[in-house]
C-alpha positions in Angstrom: 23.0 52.5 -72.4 20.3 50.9 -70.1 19.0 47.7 -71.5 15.6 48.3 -72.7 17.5 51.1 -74.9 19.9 48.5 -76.0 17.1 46.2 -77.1 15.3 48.9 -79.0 18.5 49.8 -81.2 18.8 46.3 -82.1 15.0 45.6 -83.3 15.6 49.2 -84.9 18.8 47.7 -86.6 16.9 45.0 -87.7 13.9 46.5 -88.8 15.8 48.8 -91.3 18.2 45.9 -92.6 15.3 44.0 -93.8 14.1 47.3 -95.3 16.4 47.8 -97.9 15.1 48.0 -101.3 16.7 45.6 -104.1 16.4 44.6 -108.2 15.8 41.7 -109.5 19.6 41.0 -112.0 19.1 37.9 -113.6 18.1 35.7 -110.8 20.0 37.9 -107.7 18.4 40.8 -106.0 20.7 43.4 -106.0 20.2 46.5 -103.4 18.6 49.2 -105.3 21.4 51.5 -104.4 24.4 49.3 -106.0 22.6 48.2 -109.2 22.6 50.2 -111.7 26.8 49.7 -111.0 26.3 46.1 -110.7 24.9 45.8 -114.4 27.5 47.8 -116.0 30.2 46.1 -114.2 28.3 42.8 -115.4 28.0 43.7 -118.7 31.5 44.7 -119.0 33.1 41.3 -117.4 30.5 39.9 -119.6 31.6 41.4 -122.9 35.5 41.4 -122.1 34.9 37.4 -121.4 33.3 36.6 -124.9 36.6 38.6 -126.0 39.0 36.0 -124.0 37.1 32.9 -124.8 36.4 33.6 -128.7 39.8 32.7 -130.1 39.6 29.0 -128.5 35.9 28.2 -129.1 33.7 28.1 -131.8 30.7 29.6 -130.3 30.3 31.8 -127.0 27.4 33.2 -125.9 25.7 34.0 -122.6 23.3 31.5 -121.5 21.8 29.8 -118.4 23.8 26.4 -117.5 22.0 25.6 -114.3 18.7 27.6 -112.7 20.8 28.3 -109.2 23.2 29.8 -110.7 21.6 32.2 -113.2 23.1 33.3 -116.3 26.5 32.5 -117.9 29.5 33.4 -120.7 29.9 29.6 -122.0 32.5 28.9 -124.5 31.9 25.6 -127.0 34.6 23.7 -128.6 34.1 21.7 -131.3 32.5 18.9 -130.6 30.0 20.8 -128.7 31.1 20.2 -125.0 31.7 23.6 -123.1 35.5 24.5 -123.0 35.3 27.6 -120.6 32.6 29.4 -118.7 31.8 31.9 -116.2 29.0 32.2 -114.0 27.8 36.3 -113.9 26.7 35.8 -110.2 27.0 39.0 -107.6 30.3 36.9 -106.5 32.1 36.3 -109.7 31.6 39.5 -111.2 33.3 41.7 -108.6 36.2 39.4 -109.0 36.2 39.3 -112.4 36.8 43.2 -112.8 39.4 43.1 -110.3 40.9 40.5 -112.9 40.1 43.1 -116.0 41.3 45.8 -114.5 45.1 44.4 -113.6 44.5 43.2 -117.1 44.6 39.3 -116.2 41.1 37.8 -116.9 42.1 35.8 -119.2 44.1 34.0 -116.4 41.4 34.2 -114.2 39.0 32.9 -117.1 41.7 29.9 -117.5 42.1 28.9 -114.1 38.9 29.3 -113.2 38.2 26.2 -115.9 41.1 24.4 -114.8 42.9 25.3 -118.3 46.2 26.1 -119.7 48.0 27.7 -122.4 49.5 24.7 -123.6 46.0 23.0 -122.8 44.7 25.2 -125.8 47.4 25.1 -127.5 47.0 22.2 -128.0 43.5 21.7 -129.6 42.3 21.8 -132.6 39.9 24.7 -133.3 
């Protein structure tokens, strides 16, 4: 390949990479192609993690923590300080259902907040 052709293929190459076509999820912009998967997916980590946090926190709901990091499954304790949470950002969701699927998110959710077993155990609900 001579090297006029060379340099052609690369502006081509990056003239259709900044050509792809995404959707606004939450605050991420997710290609067009891989969103409608993304939100399911989301919305299935999402719902399974409300599951795993609900028996060790008084209230759970999805919310947004911090503006770069978009929204959020927090768990509350008690006193109103958040026990356990999970950001629902394009790189914690794929990881998440990897976690549902071999059927350990709740260890992921744990260790992910640095919590144990015998940490809830432990507390008073």
């Amino acid at each position: 390949m001579k090297q006029t052709e060379l340099g052609a293929a690369i502006e081509a190459a990056k003239g259709e990479a900044t050509e792809v076509k995404t959707v606004k999820v939450d605050i991420f912009d997710i290609p067009e192609t891989k969103a409608k998967e993304y939100i399911a997916t989301r919305e299935e980590v999402a719902k399974a993690a409300m599951k795993v946090m609900k028996p060790y926190c008084v209230t759970v709901k999805r919310e947004t923590l911090d503006e770069d990091e978009g929204e959020a499954v927090v768990g509350y304790y008690v006193t109103g300080e958040i026990l356990m949470c999970v950001i629902l950002d394009p790189f914690e969701v794929p990881v998440m259902k990897v976690a549902l699927d071999k059927g350990t998110l709740k260890e992921y959710i744990l260790a992910a907040n640095e919590l144990t077993e015998d940490m809830l155990a432990s507390l008073d609900k």
